[in-house]
Residue frames as a rotation matrix with the C-alpha (Angstrom) as fourth column:
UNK 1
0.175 -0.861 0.478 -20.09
0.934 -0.008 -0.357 -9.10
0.311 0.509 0.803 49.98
UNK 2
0.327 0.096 -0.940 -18.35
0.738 -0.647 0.190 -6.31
-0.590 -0.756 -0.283 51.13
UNK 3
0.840 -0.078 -0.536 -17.97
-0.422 -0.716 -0.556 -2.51
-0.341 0.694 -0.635 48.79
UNK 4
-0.047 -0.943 -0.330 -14.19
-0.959 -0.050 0.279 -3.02
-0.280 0.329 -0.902 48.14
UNK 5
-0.192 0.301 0.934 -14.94
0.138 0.951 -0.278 -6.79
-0.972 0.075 -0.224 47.01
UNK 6
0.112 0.899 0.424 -17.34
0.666 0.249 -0.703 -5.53
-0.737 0.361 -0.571 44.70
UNK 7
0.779 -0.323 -0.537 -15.28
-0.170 -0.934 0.315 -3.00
-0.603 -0.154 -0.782 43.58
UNK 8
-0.254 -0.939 -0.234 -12.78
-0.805 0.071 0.588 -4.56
-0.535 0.338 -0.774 42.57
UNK 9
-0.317 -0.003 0.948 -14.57
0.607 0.767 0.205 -7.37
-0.728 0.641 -0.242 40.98
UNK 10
0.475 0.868 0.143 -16.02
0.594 -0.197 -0.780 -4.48
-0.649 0.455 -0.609 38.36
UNK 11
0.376 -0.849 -0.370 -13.12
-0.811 -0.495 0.312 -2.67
-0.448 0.183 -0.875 38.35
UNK 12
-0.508 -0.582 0.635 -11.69
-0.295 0.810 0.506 -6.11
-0.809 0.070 -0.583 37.38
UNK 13
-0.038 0.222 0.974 -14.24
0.812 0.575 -0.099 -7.00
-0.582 0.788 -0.202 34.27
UNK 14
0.907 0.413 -0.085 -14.80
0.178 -0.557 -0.811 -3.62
-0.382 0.720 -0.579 32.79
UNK 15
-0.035 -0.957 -0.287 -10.83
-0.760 -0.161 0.630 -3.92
-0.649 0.240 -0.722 32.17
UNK 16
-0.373 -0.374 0.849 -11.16
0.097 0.895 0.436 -7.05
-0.923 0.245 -0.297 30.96
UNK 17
0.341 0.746 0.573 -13.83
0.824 0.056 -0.563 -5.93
-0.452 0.664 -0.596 28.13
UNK 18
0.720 -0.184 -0.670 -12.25
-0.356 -0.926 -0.128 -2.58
-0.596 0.330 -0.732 27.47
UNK 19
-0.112 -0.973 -0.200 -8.91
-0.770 -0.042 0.637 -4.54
-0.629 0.225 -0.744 26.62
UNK 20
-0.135 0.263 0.955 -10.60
0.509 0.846 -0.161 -7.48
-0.850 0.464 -0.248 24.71
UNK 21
0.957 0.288 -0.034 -11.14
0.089 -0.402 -0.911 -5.03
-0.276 0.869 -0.411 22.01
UNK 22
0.081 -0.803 0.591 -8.19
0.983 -0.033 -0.180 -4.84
0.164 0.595 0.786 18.97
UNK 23
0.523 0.058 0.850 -8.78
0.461 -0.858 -0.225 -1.00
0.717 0.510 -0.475 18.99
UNK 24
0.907 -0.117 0.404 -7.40
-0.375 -0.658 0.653 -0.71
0.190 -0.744 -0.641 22.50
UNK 25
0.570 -0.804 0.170 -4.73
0.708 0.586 0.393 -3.16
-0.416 -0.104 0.904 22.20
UNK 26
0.169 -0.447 0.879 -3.15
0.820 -0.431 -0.377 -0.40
0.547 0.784 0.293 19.61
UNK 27
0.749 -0.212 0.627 -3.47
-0.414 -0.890 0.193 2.16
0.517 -0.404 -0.755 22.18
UNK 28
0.494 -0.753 0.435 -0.68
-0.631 0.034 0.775 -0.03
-0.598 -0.657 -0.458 24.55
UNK 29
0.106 -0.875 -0.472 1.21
-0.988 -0.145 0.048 -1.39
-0.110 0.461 -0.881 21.86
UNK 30
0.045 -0.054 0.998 0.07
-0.358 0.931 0.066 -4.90
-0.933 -0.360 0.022 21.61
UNK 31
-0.835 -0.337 -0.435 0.63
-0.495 0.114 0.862 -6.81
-0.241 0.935 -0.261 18.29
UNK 32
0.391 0.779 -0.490 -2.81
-0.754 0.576 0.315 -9.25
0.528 0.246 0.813 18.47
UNK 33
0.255 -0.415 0.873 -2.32
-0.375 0.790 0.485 -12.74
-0.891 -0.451 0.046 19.58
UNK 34
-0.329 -0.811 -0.484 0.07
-0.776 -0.059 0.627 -14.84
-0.538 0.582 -0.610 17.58
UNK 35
-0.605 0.488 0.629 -2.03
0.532 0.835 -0.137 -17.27
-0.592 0.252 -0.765 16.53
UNK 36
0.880 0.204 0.429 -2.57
-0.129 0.972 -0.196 -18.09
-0.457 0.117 0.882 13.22
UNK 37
0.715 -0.690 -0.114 1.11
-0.293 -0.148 -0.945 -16.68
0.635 0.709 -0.308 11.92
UNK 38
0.644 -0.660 -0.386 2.71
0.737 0.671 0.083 -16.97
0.203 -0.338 0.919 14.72
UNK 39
0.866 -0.399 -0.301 5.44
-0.481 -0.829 -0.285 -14.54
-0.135 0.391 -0.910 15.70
UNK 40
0.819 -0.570 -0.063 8.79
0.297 0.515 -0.804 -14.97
0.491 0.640 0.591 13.81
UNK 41
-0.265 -0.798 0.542 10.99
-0.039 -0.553 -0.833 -12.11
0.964 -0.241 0.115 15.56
UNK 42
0.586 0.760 -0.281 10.99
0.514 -0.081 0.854 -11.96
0.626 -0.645 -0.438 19.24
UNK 43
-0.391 -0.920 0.030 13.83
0.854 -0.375 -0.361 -9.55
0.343 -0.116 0.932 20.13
UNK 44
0.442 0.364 -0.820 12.74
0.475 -0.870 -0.130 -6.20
-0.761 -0.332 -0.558 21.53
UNK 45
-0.188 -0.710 -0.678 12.95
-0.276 -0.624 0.731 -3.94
-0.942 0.325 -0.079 18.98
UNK 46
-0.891 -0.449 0.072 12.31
-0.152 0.443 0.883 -6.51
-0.428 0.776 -0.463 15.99
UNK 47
-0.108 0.932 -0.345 9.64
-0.874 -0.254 -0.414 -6.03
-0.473 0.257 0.843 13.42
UNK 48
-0.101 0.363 0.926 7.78
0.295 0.900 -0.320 -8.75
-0.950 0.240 -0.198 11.87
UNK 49
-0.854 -0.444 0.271 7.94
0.350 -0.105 0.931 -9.15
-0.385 0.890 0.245 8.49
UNK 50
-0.082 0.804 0.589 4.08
0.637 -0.413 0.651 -7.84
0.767 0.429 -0.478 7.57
UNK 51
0.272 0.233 -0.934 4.88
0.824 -0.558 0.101 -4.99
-0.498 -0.797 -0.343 9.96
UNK 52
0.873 0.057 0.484 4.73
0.386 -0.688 -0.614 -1.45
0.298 0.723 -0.623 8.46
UNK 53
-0.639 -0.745 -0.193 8.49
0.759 -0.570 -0.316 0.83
0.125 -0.348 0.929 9.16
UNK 54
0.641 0.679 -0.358 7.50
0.758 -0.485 0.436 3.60
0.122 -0.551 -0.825 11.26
């Protein structure tokens, strides 16, 4: 395998594990997956109903 291969396959899981965590989802503004509520609002802009007002 060549460096830039190999590179990019590490570069490519230690994202994947950093973002698998809830604590980082909150840093880019994800909501969670929608599963088991579901989501109700899907407008840009539209809060769900067990979402705090900011």
């Amino acid at each position: 395998m060549t460096a830039s291969h190999v590179w990019s396959l590490w570069t490519r899981y230690a994202c994947e594990a950093f973002y698998a965590h809830p604590y980082a989802w909150d840093e880019i503004g994800f909501g969670g997956p929608a599963y088991p509520r579901g989501y109700l609002r899907l407008g840009r802009g539209s809060r769900e109903p067990w979402e705090d007002e900011r």
